[in-house]
C-alpha positions as CSV (number, residue, x, y, z in Angstrom):
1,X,50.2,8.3,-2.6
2,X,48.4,11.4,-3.2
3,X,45.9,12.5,-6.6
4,X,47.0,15.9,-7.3
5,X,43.4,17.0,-7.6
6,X,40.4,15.1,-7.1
7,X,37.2,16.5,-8.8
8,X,33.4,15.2,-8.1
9,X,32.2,15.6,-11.4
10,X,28.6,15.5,-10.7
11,X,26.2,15.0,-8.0
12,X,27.7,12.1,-6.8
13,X,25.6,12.1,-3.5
14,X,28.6,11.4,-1.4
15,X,28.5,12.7,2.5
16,X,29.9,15.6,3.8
17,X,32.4,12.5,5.8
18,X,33.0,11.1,2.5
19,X,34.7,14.5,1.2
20,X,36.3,15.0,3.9
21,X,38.3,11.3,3.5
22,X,38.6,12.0,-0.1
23,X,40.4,15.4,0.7
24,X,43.3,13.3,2.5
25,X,44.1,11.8,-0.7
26,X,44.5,15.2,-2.9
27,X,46.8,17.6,-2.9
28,X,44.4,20.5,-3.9
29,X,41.1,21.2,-2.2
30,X,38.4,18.4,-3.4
31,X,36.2,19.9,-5.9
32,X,32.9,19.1,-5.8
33,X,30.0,19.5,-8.2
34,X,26.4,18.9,-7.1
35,X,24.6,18.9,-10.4
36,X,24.6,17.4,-14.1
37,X,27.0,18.6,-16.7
38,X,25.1,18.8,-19.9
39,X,27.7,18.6,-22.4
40,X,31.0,16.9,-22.9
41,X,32.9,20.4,-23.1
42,X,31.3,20.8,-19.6
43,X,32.8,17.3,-18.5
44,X,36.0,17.9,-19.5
45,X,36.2,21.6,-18.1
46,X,35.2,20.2,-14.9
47,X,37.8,17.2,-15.2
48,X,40.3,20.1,-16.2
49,X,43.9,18.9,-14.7
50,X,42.3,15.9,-11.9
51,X,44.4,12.8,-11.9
52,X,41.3,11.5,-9.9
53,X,37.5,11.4,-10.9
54,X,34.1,10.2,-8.9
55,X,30.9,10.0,-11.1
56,X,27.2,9.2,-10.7
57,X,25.6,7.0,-13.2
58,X,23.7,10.0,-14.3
59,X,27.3,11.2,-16.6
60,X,28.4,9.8,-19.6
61,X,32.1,9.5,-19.4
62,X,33.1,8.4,-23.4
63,X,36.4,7.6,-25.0
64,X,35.9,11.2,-26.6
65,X,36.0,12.5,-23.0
66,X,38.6,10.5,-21.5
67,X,41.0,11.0,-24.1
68,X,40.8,15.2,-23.4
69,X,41.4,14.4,-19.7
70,X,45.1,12.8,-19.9
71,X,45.6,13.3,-16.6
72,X,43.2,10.9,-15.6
73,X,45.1,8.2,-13.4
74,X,41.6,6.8,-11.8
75,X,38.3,6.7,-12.0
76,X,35.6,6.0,-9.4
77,X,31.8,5.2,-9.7
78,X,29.6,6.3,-7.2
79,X,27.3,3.0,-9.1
80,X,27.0,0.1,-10.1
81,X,29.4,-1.3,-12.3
82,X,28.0,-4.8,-13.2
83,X,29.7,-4.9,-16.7
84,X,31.5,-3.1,-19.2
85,X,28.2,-2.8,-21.5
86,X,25.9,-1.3,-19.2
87,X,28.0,1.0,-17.3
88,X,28.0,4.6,-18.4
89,X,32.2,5.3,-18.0
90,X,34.0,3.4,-21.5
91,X,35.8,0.7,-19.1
92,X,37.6,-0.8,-21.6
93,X,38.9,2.2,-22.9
94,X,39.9,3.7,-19.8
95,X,41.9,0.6,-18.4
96,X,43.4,0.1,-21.5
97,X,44.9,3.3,-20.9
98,X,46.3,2.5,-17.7
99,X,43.1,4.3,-16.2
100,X,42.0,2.3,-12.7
101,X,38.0,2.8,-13.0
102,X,36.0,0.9,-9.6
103,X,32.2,0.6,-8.8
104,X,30.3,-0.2,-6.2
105,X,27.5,-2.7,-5.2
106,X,25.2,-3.8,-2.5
107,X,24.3,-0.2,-0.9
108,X,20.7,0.4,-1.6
109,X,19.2,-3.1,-2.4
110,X,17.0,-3.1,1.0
111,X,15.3,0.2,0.3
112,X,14.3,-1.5,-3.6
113,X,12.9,-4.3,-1.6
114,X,11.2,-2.6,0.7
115,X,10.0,-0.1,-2.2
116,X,8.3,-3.3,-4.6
117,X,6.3,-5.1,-1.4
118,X,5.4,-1.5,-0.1
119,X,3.9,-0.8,-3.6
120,X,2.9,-4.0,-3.9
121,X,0.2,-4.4,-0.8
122,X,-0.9,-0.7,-1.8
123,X,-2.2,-1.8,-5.3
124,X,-3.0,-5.4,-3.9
125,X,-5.4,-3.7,-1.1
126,X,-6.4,-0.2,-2.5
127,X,-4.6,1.4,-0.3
128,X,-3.4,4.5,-2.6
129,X,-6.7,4.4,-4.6
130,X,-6.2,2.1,-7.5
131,X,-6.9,-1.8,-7.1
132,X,-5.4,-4.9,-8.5
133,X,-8.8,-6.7,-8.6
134,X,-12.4,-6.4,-7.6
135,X,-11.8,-7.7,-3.9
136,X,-8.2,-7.1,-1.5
137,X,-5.5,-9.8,-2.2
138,X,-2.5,-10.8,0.0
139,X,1.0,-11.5,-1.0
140,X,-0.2,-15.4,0.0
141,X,0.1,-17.8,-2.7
142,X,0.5,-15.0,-4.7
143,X,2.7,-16.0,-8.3
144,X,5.8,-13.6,-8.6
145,X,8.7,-13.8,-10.9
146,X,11.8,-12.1,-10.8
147,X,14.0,-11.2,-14.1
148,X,17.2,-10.7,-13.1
149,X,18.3,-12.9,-10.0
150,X,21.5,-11.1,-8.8
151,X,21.9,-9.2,-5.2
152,X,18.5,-7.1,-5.2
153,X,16.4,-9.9,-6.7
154,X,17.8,-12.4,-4.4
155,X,17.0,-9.9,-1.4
156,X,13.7,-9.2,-3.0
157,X,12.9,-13.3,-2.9
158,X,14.1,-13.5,0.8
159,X,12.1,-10.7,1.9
160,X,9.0,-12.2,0.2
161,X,9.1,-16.0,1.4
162,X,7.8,-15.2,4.9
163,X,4.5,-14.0,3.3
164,X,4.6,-17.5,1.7
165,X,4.1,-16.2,-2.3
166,X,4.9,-18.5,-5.1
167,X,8.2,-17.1,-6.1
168,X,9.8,-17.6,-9.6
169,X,13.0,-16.3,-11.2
170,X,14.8,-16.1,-14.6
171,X,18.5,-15.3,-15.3
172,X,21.1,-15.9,-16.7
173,X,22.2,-18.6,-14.9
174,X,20.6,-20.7,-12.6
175,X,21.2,-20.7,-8.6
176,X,20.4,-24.4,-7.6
177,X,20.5,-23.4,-3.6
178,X,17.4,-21.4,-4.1
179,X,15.4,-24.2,-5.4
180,X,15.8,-25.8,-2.1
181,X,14.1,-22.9,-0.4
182,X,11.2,-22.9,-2.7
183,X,12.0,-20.2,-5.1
184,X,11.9,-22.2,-9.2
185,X,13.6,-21.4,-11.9
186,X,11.7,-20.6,-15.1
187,X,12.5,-19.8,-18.5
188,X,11.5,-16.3,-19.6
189,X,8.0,-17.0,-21.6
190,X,7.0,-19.8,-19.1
191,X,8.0,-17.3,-16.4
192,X,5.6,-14.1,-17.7
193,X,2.9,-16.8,-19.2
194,X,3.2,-18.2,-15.2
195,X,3.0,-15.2,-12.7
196,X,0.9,-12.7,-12.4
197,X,3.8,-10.0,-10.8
198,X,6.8,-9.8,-13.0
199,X,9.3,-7.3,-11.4
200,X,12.5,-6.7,-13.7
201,X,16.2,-6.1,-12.3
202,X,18.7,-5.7,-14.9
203,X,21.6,-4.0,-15.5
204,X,21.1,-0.7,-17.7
205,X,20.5,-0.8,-21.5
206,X,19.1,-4.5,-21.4
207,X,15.7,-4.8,-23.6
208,X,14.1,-8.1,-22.2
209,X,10.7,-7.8,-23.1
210,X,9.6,-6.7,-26.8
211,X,5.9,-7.4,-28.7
212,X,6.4,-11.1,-28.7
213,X,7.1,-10.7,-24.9
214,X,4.1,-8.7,-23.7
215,X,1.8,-11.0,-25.6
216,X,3.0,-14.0,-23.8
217,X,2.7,-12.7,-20.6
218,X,-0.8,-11.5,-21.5
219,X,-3.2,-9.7,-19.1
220,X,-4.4,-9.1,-15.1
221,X,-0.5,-8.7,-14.5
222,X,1.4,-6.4,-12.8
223,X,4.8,-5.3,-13.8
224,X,7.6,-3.5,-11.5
225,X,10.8,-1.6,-12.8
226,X,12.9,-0.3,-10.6
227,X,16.1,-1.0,-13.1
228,X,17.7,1.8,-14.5
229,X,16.8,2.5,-18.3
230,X,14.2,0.7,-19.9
231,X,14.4,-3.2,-20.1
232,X,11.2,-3.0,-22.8
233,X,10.2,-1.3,-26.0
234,X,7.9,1.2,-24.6
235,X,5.6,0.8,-27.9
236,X,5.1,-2.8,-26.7
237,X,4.6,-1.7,-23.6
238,X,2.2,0.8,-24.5
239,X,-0.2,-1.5,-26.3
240,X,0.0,-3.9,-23.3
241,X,-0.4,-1.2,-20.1
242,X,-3.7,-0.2,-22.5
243,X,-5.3,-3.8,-22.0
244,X,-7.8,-4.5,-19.2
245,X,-6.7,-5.2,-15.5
246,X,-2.6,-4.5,-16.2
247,X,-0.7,-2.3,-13.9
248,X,3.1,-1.4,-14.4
249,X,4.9,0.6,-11.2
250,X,7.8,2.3,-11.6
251,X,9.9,4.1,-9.1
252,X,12.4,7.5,-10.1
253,X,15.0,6.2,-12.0
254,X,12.9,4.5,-14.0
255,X,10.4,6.6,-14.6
256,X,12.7,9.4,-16.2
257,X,13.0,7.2,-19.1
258,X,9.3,6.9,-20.1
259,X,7.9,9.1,-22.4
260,X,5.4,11.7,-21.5
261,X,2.5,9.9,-23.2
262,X,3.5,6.3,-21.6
263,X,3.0,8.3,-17.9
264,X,-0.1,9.8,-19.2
265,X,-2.0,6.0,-18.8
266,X,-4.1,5.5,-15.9
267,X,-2.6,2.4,-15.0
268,X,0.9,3.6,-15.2
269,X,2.2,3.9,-10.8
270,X,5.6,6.4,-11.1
271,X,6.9,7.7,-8.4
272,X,9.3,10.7,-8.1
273,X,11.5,9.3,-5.8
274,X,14.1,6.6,-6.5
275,X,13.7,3.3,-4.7
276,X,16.6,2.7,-2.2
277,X,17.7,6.3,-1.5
278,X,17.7,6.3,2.1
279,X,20.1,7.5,4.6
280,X,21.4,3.5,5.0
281,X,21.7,3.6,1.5
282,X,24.2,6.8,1.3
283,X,26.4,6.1,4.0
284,X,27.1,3.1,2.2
285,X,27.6,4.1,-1.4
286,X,29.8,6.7,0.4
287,X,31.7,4.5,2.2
288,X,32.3,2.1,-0.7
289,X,33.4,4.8,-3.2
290,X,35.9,5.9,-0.5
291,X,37.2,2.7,0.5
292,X,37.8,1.9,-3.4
293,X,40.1,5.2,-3.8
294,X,42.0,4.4,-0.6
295,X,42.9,0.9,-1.6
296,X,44.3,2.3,-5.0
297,X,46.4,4.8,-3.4
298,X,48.0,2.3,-0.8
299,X,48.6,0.2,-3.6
300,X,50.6,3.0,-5.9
């Protein structure tokens, strides 16, 4: 089958390749948007008559939305979709309009790995001007925990054990095969009260770590975000990134959710850029979002 129209809604990042595959499944000429729509009447003008829709995690699509867009037959997310909670399209809604809606997973995982241990052995050594500690330390022996133990975190853990750190993990569910390669399960307090890196990999709009939290895991530890949103209250936060010897890095999408006073802290590491957004990383969220729309049109 054939979409009648297929509309990018926002900068979905997709290749030039991916539009062009996308194109054989619409009737009308693709149309593609390369920024952010800043209001729903925006949305829905862009959605206008498209039977077929591919988002970015950047734009909220609401029951409010979906509902002015009848035409709608499919949706597809150039994201993560790890549950109907977190992701930024109203799943259940949609689907319980007969609206297909597909995301992706597993395309830029390496880059976030490489991004926390890059970061890491900067602050670690001094490389980029600020230090962990008076003298140079190495990954060796060194405690890390990881919240959140699903594709990245697990990559994250493989890519750490030849440096031989003491590696940690909490979720919500326990993986017994990694125990057997060295990497413990802890529960959340013992886990920040334990290690001295804690880096956080959630799904969006999940607050792990409050006042209670940030006391536990106490001071001389660094923390890493590279989820999107904030997992903590950022008052909490605050009064914790102002105690001696704690660092915090963040990468792009995380940093556009701190406040301008949370940045301002000398401690604070954000980078611009978002961790993961290589070339690699592209060519496969492209490929996935494409693959998804082809297997719902050979199936209707």
């Amino acid at each position: 089958m054939k979409f009648n129209k297929i509309v990018c809604v926002d900068q979905t990042k997709l290749n030039k390749q991916a539009i062009s595959e996308l194109q054989n499944y619409s009737r009308k000429e693709v149309e593609v948007y390369t920024d952010y729509p800043e209001t729903k009447e925006e949305i829905i003008q862009r959605i206008g008559d498209a039977e077929a829709v591919i988002v970015s995690w950047h734009t909220q699509l609401d029951e409010e939305i979906i509902e002015a867009c009848p035409e709608i037959k499919y949706i597809g997310m150039a994201c993560s979709l790890y549950d109907n909670e977190s992701a930024n399209v109203a799943v259940k809604f949609a689907r319980k309009n007969g609206i297909t809606v597909t995301g992706i997973k597993d395309y830029g995982d390496p880059g976030v790995a490489e991004f926390i241990i890059s970061e890491l052995i900067q602050l670690l050594n001094g490389y980029s001007g600020k230090q962990w500690k008076e003298l140079p330390q190495e990954l060796t022996s060194l405690k890390i925990g990881i919240i959140g133990f699903g594709v990245t975190g697990q990559l994250l853990a493989k890519c750490l054990l030849p440096f031989e750190a003491d590696l940690y993990y909490y979720s919500r569910s326990k993986k017994e095969d990694w125990s057997d390669r060295g990497v413990k399960y802890l529960e959340l307090a013992e886990l920040l009260k334990t290690c001295d890196v804690i880096s956080i990999h959630l799904p969006k709009n999940t607050e792990i770590l409050q006042a209670s939290e940030f006391e536990v895991m106490g001071n001389g530890k660094i923390l890493i975000n590279t989820s999107l949103g904030l997992p903590f209250d950022e008052k909490a936060f605050q009064d914790w990134i102002n105690n001696e010897g704690n660092f915090a890095i963040f990468d792009g999408d995380a940093r556009n959710e701190l406040s301008s006073k949370t940045l301002e802290y000398e401690n604070v590491i954000a980078h611009d850029n978002s961790a993961g957004w290589s070339a690699q990383t592209l060519e496969r969220l492209s490929s996935k979002v494409v693959e998804h729309l082809k297997e719902y049109c050979q199936k209707n």
